[in-house]
C-alpha positions in Angstrom: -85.6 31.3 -68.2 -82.5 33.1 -69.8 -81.1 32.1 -72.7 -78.1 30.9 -71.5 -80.0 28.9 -68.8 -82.0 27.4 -71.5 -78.9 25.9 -73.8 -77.2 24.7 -70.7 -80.5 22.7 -69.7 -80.6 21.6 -73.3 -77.0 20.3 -73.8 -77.6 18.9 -70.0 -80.4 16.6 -71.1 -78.5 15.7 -74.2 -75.6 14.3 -72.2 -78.2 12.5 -70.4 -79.5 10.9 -73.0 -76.6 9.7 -74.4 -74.8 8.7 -71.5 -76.1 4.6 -72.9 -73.2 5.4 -75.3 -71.1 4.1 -73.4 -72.0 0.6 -73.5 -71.1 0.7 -76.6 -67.4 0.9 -75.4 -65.0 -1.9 -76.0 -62.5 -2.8 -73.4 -63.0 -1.4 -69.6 -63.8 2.3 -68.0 -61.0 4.4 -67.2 -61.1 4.9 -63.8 -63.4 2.3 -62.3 -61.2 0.2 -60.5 -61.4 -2.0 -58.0 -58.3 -2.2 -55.9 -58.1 -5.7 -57.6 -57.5 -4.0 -61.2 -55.4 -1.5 -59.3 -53.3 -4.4 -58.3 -53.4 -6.2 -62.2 -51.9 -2.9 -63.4 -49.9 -1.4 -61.1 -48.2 -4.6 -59.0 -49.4 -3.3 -55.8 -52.4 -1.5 -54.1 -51.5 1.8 -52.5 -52.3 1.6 -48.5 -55.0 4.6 -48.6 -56.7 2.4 -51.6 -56.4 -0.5 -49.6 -58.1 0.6 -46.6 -60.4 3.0 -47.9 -62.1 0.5 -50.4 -64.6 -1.1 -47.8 -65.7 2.0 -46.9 -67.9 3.1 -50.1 -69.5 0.6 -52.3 -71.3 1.7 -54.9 -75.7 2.4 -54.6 -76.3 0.4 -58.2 -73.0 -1.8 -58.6 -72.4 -1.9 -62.3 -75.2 0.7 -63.3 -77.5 -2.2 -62.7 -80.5 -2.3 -60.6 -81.6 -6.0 -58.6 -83.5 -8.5 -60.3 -83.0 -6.3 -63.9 -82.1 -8.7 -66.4 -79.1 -8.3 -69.1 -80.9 -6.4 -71.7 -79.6 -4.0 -73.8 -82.1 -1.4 -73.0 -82.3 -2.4 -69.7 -78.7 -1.1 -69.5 -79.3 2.0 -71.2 -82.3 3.1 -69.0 -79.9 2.4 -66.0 -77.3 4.7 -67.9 -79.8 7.0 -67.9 -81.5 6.8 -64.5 -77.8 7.3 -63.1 -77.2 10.3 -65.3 -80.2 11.9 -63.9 -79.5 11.1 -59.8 -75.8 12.1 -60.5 -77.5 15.9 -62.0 -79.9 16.0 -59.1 -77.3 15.5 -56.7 -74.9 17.5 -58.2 -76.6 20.3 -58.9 -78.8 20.3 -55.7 -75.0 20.3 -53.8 -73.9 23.5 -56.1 -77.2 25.4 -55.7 -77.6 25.1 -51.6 -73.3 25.9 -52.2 -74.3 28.3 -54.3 -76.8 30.1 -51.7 -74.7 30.2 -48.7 -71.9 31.3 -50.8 -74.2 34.5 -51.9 -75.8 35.0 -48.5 -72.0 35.7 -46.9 
């Protein structure tokens, strides 16, 4: 492995691992809304937002997993675990990208 392959992986898993930091946020994440927030903040929900929002609902709601309790380091394993599918999937998408890009 290359060098700069290597620090990537490195600051890679360091975001990972401190993806729980956020749990230590006060107030509520940018950008997570439901088109009821959208509504508490904005007066209105755009029609697109409106109609798309039954479409998608999130695989672990909350970062939480069924039946796993409200512990701190419950959460922060759950932090983690979604850090690590969203790198799989994200980098699985940019490497078969990647490869069809290269074979053209």
């Amino acid at each position: 492995m290359d060098k700069i392959m290597k620090n990537f992986a490195i600051g890679l898993v360091a975001l990972i691992i401190l993806a729980p930091l956020g749990l230590l946020a006060v107030g509520e994440t940018f950008g997570e809304w439901g088109p009821e927030e959208v509504k508490e903040k904005l007066g209105f929900v755009p029609p697109g937002l409106e109609q798309l929002s039954s479409l998608w609902s999130a695989p672990m709601p909350d970062y939480a997993l069924p039946e796993q309790g409200e512990s701190m380091s419950a959460a922060a394993m759950t932090y983690i675990l979604s850090a690590v599918i969203g790198v799989i999937v994200c980098g699985g998408l940019l490497y078969f990208v990647g490869k069809k890009v290269a074979k053209d």
